[in-house]
C-alpha positions in Angstrom: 2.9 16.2 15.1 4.3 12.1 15.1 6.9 11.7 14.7 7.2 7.7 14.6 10.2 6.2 13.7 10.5 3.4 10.8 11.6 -0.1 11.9 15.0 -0.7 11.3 16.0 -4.3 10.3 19.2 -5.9 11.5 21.3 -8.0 9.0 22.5 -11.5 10.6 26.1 -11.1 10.3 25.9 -14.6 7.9 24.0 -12.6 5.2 26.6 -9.8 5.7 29.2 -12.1 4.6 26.7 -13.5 1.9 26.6 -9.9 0.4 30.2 -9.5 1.0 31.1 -12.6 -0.8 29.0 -11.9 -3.4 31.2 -9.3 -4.5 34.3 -11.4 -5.7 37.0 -11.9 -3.1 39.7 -9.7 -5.0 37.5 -6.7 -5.0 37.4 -6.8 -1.0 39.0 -4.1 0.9 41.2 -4.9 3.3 39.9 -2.8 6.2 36.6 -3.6 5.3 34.5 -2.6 8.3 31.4 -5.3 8.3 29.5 -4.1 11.3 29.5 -0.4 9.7 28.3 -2.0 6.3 25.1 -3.7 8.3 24.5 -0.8 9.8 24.5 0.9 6.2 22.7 -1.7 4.7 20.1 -1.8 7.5 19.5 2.0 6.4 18.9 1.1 3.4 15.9 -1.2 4.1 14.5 1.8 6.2 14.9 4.3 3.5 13.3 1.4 1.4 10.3 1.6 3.6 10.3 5.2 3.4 9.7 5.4 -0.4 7.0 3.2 -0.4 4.7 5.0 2.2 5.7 8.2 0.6 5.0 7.0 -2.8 1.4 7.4 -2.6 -1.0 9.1 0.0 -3.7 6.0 0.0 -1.8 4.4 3.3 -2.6 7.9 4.7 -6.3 8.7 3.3 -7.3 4.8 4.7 -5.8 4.9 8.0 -7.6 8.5 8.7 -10.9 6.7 7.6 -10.5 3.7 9.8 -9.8 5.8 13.1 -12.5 8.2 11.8 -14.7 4.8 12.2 -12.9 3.7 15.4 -13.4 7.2 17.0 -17.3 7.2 15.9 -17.5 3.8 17.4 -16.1 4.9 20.3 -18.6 8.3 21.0 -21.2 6.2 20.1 -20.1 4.2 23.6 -19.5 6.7 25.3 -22.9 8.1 25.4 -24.1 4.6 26.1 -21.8 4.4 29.7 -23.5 7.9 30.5 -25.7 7.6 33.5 -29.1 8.8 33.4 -32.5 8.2 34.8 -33.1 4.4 33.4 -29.4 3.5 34.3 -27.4 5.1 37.2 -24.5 2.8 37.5 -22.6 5.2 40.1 -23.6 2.9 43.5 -23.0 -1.1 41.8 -20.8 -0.1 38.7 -18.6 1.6 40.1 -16.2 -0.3 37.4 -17.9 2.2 35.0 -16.5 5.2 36.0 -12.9 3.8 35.1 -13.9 2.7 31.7 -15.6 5.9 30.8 -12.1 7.5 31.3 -10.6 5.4 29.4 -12.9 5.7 26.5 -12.3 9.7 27.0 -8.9 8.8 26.3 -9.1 6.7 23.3 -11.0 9.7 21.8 -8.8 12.4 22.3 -5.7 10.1 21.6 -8.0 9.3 17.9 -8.0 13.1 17.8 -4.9 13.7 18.1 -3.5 11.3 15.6 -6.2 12.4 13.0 -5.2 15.4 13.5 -1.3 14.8 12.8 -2.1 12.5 9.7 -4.1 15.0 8.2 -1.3 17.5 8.8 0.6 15.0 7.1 -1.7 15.4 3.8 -1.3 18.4 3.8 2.7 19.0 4.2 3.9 15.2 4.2 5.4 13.3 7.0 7.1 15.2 9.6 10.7 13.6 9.3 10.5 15.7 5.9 9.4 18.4 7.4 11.7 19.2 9.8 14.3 18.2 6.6 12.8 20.9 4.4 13.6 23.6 7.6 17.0 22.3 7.4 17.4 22.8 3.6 15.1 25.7 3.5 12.8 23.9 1.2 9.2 23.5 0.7 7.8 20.6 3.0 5.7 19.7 0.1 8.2 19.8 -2.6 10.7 17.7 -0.3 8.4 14.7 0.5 7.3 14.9 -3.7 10.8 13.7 -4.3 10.3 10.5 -3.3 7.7 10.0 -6.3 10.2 11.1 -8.7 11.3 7.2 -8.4 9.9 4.3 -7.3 11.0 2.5 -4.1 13.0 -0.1 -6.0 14.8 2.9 -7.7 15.5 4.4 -4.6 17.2 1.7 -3.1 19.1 0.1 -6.0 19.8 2.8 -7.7 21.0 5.1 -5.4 21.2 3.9 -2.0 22.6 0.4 -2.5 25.3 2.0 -4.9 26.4 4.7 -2.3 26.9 2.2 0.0 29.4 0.3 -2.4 31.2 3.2 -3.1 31.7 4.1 0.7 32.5 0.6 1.6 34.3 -1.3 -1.3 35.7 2.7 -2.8 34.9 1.2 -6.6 33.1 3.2 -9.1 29.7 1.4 -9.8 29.6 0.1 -13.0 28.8 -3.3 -14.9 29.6 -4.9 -17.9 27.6 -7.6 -19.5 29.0 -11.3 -19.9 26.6 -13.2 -22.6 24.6 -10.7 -22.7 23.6 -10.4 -18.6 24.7 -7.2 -16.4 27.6 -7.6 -14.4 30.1 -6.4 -12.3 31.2 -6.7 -8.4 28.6 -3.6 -7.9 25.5 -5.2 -9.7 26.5 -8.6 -7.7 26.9 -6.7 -4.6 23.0 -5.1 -4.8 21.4 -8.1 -6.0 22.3 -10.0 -2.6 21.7 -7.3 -0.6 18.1 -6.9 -2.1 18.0 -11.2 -1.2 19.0 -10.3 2.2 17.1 -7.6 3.2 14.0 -9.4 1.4 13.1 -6.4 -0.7 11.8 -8.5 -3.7 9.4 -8.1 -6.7 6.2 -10.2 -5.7 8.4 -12.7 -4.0 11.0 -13.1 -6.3 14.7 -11.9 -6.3 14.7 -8.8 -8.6 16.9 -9.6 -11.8 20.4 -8.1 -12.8 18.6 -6.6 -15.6 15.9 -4.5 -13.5 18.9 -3.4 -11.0 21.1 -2.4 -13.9 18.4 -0.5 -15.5 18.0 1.1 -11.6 21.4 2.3 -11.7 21.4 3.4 -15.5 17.7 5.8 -15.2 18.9 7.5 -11.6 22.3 8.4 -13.3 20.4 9.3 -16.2 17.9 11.3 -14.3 21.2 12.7 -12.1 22.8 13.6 -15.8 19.7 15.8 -17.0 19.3 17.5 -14.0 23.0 18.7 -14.2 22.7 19.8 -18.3 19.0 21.5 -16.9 21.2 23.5 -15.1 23.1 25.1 -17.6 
């Protein structure tokens, strides 16, 4: 099955120390490790990217159809390089015979990666499957759990805060100051959704929206826990 890893982007170390002084000087650790908290942040972006191609299976369903369309294509010319009694290009072609393999190639190489995205339908995406072995989980019920939030949720609810805890060891939490979210944690998001250009048709989300973020995934953490009861 593919396995095809996401791009993973790399923070210039300038918008590091953007994010970083974003925070509030006082609230900066000491042994603050920069180069681990790119590396973090960087993760994030990729796990960004994650929840929005497993938020809905259209990206799926409309690349199947377009190499469907390619591979039809593709038959349809290799039955026209096939040589037959008006066209024998085997003696002044010979140039032929190459592209005919080639075309053979593209075919089975469409097959193949049909094959894997349909899998991928079926089960979800193969990095989650090989996750659901691990936890001894449904494949299907592990890649639904990305639709349980949306991508922005994902990331500045949850991931973007675990990554303050582990690098800045400060509960997150905000206060509001006339009447706006606020708080080293909420500043600390909000530039690292600038810098890793995660935005909401172009624009820099607001401190309300990631507040919110943070306040419906704790929410959503808190009823799980009581559902367990």
């Amino acid at each position: 099955m593919t396995n095809k890893g996401l791009y993973q982007k790399s923070l210039d170390p300038t918008a590091v120390e953007r994010i970083v002084a974003a925070v509030g000087e006082k609230f900066i650790p000491a042994d603050l490790d920069k180069q681990k908290l790119a590396e973090d942040l960087a993760r994030c972006s990729t796990l960004y990217s994650s929840a929005v191609q497993r938020r809905s299976d259209k990206p799926t369903k409309d690349r199947i159809h377009r190499l469907k369309s390619i591979q039809k294509a593709a038959k349809r010319f290799e039955g026209q390089l096939m040589p037959d009694d008006v066209w024998d290009w085997s003696d002044t072609y010979s140039e032929c015979e190459r592209l005919q393999s080639e075309v053979e190639y593209l075919i089975k190489r469409l097959d193949s990666e049909i094959e894997d995205l349909t899998w991928e339908l079926e089960w979800g995406p193969w990095q989650d499957f090989r996750e659901a072995i691990r936890r001894n989980l449904s494949a299907r019920a592990l890649a639904n759990r990305w639709k349980v939030r949306s991508p922005f949720e994902w990331v500045a609810g949850h991931y973007l805060p675990e990554v303050f805890r582990t690098h800045f060891g400060t509960t997150v939490t905000f206060h509001r100051r006339k009447g706006v979210p606020d708080s080293p944690a909420i500043r600390f998001i909000g530039q690292a959704l600038i810098e890793l250009q995660i935005t909401k048709s172009g624009r820099p989300y607001s401190r309300e929206s990631i507040a919110k973020a943070i306040s419906d995934v704790r929410s959503l953490r808190t009823r799980r826990r009581q559902s367990t009861k």
